[in-house]
KELONU-329896 format. One line per field, with one value per residue (C-alpha): residue in three letters; x, y, z. Coordinates in pm, whole numbers, padded with zeros to 5 digits. Layout:
N
rest c(ALA / ...) .
u c(X / ...) .
v c(Y / ...) .
w c(Z / ...) .
This chain:
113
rest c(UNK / UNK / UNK / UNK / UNK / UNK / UNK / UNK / UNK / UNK / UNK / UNK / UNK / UNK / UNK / UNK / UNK / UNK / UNK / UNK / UNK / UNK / UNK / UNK / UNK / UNK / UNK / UNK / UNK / UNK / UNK / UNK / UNK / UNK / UNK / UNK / UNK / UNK / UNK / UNK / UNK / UNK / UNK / UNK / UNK / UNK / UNK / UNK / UNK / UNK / UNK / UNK / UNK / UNK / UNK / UNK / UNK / UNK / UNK / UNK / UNK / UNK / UNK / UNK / UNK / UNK / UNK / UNK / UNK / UNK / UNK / UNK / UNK / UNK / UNK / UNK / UNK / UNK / UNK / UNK / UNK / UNK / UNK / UNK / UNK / UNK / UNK / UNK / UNK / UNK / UNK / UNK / UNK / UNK / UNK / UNK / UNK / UNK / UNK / UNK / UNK / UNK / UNK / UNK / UNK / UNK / UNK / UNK / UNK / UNK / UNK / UNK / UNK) .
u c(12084 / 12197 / 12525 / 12527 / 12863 / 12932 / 13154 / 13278 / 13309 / 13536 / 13880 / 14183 / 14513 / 14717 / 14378 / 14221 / 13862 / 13675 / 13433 / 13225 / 13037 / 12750 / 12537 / 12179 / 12192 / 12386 / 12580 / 12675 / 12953 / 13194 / 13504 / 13675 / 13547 / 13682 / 13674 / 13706 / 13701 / 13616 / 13761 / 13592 / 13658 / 13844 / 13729 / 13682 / 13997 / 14057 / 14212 / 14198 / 14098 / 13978 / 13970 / 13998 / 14360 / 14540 / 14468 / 14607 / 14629 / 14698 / 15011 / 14885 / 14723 / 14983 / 15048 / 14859 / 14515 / 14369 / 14074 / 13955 / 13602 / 13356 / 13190 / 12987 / 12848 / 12843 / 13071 / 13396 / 13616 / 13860 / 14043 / 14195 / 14506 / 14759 / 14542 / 14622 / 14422 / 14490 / 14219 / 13884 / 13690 / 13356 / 13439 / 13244 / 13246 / 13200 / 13119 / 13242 / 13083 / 13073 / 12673 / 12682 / 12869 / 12713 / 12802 / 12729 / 12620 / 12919 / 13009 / 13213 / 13554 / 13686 / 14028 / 14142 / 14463) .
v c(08152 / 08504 / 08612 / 08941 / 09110 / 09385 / 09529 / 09803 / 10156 / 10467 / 10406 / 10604 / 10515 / 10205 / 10113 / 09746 / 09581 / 09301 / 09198 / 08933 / 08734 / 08519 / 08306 / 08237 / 07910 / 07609 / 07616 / 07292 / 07261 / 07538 / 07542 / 07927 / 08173 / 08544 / 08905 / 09154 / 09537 / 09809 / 10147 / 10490 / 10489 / 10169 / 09876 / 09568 / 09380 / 09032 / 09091 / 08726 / 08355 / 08062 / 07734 / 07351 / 07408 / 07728 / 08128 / 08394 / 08757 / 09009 / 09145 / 09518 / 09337 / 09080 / 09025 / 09293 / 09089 / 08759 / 08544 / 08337 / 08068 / 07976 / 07652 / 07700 / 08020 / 07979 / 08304 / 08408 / 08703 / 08935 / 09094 / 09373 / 09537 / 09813 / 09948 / 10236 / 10515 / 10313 / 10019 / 10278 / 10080 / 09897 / 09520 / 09264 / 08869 / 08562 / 08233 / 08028 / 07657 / 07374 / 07539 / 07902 / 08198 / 08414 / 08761 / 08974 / 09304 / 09507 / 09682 / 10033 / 10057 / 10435 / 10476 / 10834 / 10954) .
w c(-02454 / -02428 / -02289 / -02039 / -01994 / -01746 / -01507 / -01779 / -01621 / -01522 / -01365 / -01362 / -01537 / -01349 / -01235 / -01292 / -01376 / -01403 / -01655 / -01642 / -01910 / -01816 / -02016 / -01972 / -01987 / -02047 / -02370 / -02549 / -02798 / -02741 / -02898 / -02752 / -02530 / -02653 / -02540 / -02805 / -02794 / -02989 / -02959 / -03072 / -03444 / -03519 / -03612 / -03354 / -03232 / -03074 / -02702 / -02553 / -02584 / -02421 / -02534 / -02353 / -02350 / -02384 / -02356 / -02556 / -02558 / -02808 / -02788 / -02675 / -02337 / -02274 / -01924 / -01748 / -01848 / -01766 / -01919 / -01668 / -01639 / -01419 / -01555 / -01228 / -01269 / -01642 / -01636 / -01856 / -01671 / -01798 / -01525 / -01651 / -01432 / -01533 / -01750 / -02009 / -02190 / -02470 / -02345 / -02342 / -02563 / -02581 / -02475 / -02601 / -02517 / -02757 / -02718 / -03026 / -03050 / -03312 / -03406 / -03381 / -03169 / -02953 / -02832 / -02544 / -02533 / -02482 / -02174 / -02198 / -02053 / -01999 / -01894 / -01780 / -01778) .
């Protein structure tokens, strides 16, 4: 199973996006669903999480984004609104389950000011 995110791209400051992880194929076992993000020169950084009964967001994103799931489509969202120079960063998804984690690809999120 591989995951594919996307929907990362060019938007202007206040602007919003959506980006989607899907999986390949069904995944058995999971325990969270995550988005992290990695900015030019820092080191990688939780934003938000998933599991069977709560989401959480780092403080930095708290209420402007929104992890969402599509058990249909196999498919974890972030929709990301407000958002700030501050959020340009490679975002990456993760799918955490009780044999392994997987992780997407990364999709780039630029945020002009």
């Amino acid at each position: 199973v591989q995951l594919q995110a996307s929907g990362g791209g060019l938007v202007q400051a206040g602007g919003s996006l959506r980006l989607s992880c899907a999986a390949s194929g069904s995944i058995a076992g999971i325990k969270a669903m995550r988005w992290y993000r990695q900015a030019p020169g820092k080191e990688r950084e939780w934003v938000a999480i998933m599991t069977s009964g709560t989401v959480n967001y780092a403080d930095s994103v708290k209420g402007r984004f929104t992890i969402s799931r599509d058990r249909a489509k196999k498919t974890v969202y972030l929709l990301m609104n407000s958002l700030e120079p501050e959020d340009t960063a490679v975002y990456y998804c993760n799918v955490d389950t009780v044999y392994r984690g997987y992780w997407g690809q990364g999709t780039l999120v630029t945020v002009s000011s």
